[in-house]
C-alpha positions in Angstrom: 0.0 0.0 0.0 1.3 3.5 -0.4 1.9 5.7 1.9 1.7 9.2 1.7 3.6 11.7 3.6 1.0 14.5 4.5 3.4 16.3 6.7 5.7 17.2 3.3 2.2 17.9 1.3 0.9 19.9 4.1 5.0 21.9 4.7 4.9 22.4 0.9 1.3 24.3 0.9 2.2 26.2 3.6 5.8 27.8 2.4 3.8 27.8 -0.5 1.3 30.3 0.9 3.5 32.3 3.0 5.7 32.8 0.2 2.1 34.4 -1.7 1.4 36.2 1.2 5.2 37.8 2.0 5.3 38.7 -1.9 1.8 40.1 -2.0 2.6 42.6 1.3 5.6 43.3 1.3 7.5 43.3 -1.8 4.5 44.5 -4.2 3.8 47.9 -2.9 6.9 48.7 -3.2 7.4 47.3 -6.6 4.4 49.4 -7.7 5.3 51.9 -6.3 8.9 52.1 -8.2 6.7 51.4 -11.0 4.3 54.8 -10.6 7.5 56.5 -10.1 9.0 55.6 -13.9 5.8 55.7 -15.4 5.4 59.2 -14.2 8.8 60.5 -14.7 8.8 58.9 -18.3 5.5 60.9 -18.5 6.9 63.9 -17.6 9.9 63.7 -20.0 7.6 63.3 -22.6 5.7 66.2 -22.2 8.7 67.9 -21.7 10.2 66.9 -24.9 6.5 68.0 -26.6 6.8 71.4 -25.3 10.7 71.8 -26.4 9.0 70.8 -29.9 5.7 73.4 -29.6 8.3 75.8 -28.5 10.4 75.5 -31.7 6.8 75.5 -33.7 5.9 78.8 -31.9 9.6 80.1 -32.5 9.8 79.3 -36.1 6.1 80.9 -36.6 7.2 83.9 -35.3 10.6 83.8 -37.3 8.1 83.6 -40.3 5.7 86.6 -39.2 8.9 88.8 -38.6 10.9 88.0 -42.3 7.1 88.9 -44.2 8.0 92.6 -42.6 9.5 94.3 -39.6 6.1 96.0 -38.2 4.5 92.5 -39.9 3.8 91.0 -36.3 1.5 92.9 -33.7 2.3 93.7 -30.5 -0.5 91.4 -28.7 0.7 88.6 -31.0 4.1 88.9 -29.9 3.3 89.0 -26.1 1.3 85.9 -26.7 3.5 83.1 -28.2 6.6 84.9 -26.4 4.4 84.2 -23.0 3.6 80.8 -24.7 6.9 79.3 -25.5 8.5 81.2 -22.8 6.3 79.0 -20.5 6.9 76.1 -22.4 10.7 76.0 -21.7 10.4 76.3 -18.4 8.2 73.3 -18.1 11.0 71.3 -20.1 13.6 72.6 -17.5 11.8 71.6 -14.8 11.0 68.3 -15.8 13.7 67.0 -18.0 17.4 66.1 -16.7 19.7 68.3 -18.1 23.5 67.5 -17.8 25.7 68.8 -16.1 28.2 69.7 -19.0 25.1 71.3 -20.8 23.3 73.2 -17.5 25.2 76.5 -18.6 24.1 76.0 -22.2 20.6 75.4 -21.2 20.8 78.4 -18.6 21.7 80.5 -21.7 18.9 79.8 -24.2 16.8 80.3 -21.7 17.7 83.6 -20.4 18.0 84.7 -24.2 14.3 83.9 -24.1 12.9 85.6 -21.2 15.0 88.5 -22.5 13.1 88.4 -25.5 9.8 88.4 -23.8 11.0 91.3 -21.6 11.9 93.0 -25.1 8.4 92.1 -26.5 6.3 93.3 -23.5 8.5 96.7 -22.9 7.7 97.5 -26.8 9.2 96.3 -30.4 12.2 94.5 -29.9 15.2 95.8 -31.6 17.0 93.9 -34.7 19.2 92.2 -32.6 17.1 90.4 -30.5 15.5 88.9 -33.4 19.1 88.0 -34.3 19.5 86.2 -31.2 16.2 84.5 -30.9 17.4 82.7 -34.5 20.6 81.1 -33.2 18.7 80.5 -30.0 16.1 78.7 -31.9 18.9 76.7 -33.9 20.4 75.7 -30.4 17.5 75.0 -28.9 16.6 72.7 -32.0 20.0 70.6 -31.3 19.2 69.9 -27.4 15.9 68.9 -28.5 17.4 66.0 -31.3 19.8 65.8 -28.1 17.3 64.8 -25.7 14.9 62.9 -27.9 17.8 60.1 -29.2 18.1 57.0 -27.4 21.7 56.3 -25.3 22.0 53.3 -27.4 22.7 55.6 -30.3 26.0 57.2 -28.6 27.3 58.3 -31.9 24.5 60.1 -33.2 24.5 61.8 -29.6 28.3 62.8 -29.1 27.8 64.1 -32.9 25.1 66.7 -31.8 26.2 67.4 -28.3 29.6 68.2 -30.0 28.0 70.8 -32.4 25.6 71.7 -29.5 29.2 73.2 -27.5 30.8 74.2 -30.6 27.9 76.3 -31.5 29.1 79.9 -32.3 27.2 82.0 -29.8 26.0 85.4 -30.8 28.0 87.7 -28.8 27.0 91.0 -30.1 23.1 90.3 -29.4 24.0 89.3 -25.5 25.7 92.5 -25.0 23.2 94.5 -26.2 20.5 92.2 -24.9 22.3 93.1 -21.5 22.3 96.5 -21.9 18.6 96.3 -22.7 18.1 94.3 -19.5 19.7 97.2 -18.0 17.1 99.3 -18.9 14.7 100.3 -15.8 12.0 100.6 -18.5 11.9 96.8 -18.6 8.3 95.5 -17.1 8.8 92.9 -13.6 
């Protein structure tokens, strides 16, 4: 006759069931809640990266506006999409990772663009903030294809980051951006 061994049967359902049970209270919350954390963060780069590219749109619209003539673009217009992509870029800062070797870069464009809004809401801007708002847009074009490419693609990414440094900066149209900022006349 055979003979079974309960005790085994019986030892095996129970690791069996605290193993479920140690799993299900202990380890899974936390695992979910690593899980919220990526999903949100890879959330947030994304709408990051989509307001980099509604920025450039907006940019590039207004670049348009202003070549047709200077006096082409109205005032109101121009405090709106400034206001709009000016807001748009600092949502990207805030949620994407910038690094380290680029924060000063970053820093840069972005300054050039609330200068711009200053320039916009104290009155036309001159010439050479127009100038600067080009390059800007240019550099603000290569930290987005930057940003956007996977790791995996390293040479792709050292190829842009390099020409993202090497960029020729518009030094004219910071100093006279600065001594527009300067300017007590400026609004905030």
């Amino acid at each position: 006759m055979h003979s079974v061994l309960w005790y085994s049967i019986v030892a095996s359902a129970l690791v069996a069931v605290i193993t479920t049970l140690l799993v299900e209270y202990l380890a899974k919350p936390g695992l979910e809640a690593r899980r919220e954390r990526i999903v949100e963060e890879k959330r947030g780069r994304r709408n990051a990266m989509r307001g980099i590219l509604q920025a450039l749109s907006l940019l590039e619209r207004l670049q348009n506006h202003k070549e047709g003539t200077p006096r082409s673009v109205s005032r109101d217009y121009l405090v709106a999409i400034t206001g709009k992509f000016t807001e748009r870029i600092e949502t990207a800062s805030d949620a994407l990772k910038i690094p380290e070797s680029l924060d000063g870069e970053w820093a840069r464009i972005a300054a050039a663009i609330e200068t711009f809004e200053f320039a916009v809401q104290a009155g036309q801007p001159p010439a050479e903030a127009w100038k600067m708002l080009k390059s800007v847009t240019h550099e603000l074009e290569l930290f987005y294809h930057y940003l956007r490419v996977s790791r995996w693609r390293c040479l792709y990414r050292r190829r842009v980051l390099r020409e993202l440094i090497s960029y020729p900066h518009y030094e004219e149209t910071e100093e006279a951006l600065e001594d527009f900022e300067d300017d007590d006349s400026l609004p905030g």
